[in-house]
N, C-alpha and C positions, 0 to 999 in steps of 0.2 A: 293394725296399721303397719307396726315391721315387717309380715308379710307381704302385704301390697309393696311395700319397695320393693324388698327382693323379689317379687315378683317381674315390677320393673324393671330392674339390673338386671337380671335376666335377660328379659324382654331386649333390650339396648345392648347387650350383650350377642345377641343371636343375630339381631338385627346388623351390626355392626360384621360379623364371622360372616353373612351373607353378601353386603358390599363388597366384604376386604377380599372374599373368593372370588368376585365376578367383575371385582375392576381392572382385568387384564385382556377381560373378553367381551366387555360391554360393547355393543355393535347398536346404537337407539338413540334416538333423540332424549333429550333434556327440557324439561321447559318448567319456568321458572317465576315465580312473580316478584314482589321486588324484591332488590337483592343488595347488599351491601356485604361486601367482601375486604375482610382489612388485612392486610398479613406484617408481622413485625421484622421480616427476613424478607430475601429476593424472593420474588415471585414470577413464575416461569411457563407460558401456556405456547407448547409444542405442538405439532399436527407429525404426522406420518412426511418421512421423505414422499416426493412427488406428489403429497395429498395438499388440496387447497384449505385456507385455514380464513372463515368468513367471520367477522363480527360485525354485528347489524345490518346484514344486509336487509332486513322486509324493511315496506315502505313506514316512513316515521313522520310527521312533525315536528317531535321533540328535540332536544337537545342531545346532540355525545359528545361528551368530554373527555379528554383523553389527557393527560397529563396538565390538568388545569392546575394542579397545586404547588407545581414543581417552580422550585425556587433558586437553588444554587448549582441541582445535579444537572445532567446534558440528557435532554430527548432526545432520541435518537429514530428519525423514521430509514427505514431501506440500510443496506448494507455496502460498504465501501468496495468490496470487491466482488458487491453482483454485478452478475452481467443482462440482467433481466431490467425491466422496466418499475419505475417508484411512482406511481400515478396517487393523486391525491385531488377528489372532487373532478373526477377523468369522465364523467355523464355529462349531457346538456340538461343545463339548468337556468330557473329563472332568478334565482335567488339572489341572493349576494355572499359572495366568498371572500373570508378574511383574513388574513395571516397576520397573525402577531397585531391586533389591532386593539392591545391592552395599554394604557398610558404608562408609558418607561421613556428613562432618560438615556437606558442602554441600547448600543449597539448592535444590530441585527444583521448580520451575516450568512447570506447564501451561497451554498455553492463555492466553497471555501475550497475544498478539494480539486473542484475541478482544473482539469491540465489542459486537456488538447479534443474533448468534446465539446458538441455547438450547445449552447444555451439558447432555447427558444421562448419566447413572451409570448405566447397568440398562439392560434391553429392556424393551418394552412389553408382553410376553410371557413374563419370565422371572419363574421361580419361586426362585429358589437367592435366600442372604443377601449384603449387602452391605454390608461389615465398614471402616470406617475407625478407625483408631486404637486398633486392638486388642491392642498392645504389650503386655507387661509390664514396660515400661518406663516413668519416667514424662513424662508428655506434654502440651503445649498443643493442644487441636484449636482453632481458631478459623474463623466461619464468617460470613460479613458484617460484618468488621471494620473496610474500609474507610471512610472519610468521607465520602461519599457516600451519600443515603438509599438504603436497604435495603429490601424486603420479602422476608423469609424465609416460607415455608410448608413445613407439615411434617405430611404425610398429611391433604392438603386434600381428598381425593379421593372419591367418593362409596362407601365400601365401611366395614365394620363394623372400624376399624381399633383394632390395640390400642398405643396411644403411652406409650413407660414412659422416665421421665429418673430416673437415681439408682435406688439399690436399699437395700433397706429392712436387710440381711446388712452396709451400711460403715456409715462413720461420716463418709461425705465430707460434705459441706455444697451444698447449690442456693439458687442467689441470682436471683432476676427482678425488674430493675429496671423502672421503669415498666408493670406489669400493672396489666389490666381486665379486671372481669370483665364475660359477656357478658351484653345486656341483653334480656329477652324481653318484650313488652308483649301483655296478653292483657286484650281485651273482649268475651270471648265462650267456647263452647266451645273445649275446647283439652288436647290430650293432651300430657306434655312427655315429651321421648324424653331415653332416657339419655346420647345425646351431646350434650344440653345439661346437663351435670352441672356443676356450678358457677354458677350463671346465678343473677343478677337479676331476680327475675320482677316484673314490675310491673300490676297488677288495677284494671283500670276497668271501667263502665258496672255489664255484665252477669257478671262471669268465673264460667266453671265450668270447672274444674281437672282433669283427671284425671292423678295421680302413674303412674308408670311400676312395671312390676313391681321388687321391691324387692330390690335388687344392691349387694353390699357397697362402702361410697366412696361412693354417690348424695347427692347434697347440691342444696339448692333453698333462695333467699332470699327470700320472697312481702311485697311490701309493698304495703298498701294505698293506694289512690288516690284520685280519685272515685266510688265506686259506686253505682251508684243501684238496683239489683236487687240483692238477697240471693246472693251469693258463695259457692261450696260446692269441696271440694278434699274428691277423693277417693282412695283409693290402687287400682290396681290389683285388688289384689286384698282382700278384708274382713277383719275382727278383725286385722289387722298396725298399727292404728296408737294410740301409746302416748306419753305427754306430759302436761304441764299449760302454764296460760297464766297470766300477773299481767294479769288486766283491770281496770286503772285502779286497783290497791291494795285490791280487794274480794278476797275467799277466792279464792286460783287454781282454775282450771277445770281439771278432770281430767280427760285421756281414756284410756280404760282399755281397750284393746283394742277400740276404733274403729272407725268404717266412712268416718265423714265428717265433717270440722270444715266449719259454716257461718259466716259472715262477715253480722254483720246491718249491714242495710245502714241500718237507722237509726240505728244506734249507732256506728258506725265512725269514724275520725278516719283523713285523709291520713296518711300515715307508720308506719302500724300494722303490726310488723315480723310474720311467722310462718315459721319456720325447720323443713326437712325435712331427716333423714339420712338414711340404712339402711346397719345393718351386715351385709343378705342374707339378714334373714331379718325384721325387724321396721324400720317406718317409725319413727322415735321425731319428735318433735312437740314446738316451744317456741315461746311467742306470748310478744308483750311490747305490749300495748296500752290505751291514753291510757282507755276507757269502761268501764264496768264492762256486763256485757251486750254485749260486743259480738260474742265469737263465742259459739259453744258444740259441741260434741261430739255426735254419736249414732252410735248402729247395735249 
């Protein structure tokens, strides 16, 4: 029996002198079944400068965990002064992708470092939704809260966007401090589109107006200015427009299924308000102006 060890010692001996010679030059794959690897000290896995360095690339099912046990120390993926790209779950997929979706009370901070490069959410290309704070829990989102001036923008983009805040089913509350509305200044022809819905329109010289087709929510502020040509505002499309006006405390002017309210330009006064809705099916129409004759209706 003492022989058969040293036999072995040997054996593991030799075995061992043939690794330790050829692990400087091993050029071959490895492959492995399961494997549990523990080290009591750092532990350091290098590739060759310019050589690419894969773990788990073939296709899986299963699970990889990467730092699931870590508790006080700091993960650290990508490096602070590469200049290369840090992609994480960078393939299309069907699945679902989660960051840090373990129940903690602690604070999650991304992108701490970052100075003066763009953060993007989404691809340039991607169609699917992107959901923050969709809890049913309830929640602070905050978004430029910092001290420093901010500009936020939110579907600044050239496409027919549809921007909904609040839902008309709560009873939450929306507060916007410091709003403005937009300002449109028109001396001339001029068709106003529905994503200037809210707007200031302001009319000088010559204005001729054409209202947009008539979409539930549309709203238009038209105040008169300097005019010097006869000012006409039309909608769309005919008989949609329906109102009266108080011109200067004379009988109000009725328009009664309308084609076109004219602004006379001799009678006009700076300041001479005229207000547009539609609730999607009819423009409705209220003037509030200083002359008596100053506009009037037809069609």
């Amino acid at each position: 029996m003492k022989k058969i060890f040293q036999s072995l010692g040997f054996g593991f001996l030799v075995l061992a002198l043939v690794l330790g010679a050829g692990v400087g030059s091993v050029d071959a794959a490895l492959t492995l079944g399961d494997l549990t690897a523990a080290s009591d000290g750092a532990l350091t896995v290098t590739t060759a400068v310019g050589s690419a360095g894969n773990l788990f690339t073939t296709t899986t099912t299963g699970a990889i965990n990467i730092g699931t046990a870590i508790t006080t120390g700091v993960f650290t993926v990508g490096n602070a002064a590469a200049t290369g790209n840090t992609v994480v779950n960078g393939t299309v997929t069907t699945g679902t992708n989660s960051l840090y979706d373990n129940t903690t009370t602690a604070n999650t901070t991304m992108f701490a470092g970052q100075t003066t490069g763009t953060l993007a959410i989404g691809g340039t290309a991607g169609t699917g939704a992107i959901s923050i704070g969709t809890s049913t829990g309830a929640q602070t989102i905050n978004i430029g809260t910092g001290a420093a001036v901010k500009t936020v923008n939110i579907a600044t983009g050239a496409a027919a966007h549809v921007v909904t805040i609040g839902a008309a089913t709560t009873t939450s509350a929306v507060t916007i401090y410091g709003q403005r509305l937009p300002v449109v200044a028109v001396t001339g022809s001029t068709t106003l589109l529905a994503s200037q819905s809210g707007s200031l329109v302001t009319m000088a010289t010559a204005p001729v107006i054409v209202l947009p087709a008539v979409a539930a929510g549309l709203h238009y502020t038209l105040v008169a200015g300097s005019i010097t040509t006869d000012a006409t505002i039309t909608p769309a499309t005919s008989d949609v427009l329906e109102g009266s006006g108080d011109a200067g405390g004379a009988a109000p002017i009725d328009c009664d299924a309308a084609d076109v309210v004219t602004i006379e330009a001799d009678n006009e006064n700076i300041g001479d308000v005229y207000e547009f809705w539609s609730d999607g099916t009819t423009w409705f129409f209220q003037a509030n102006t200083k002359t008596a004759a100053s506009f009037a209706c037809s069609g």
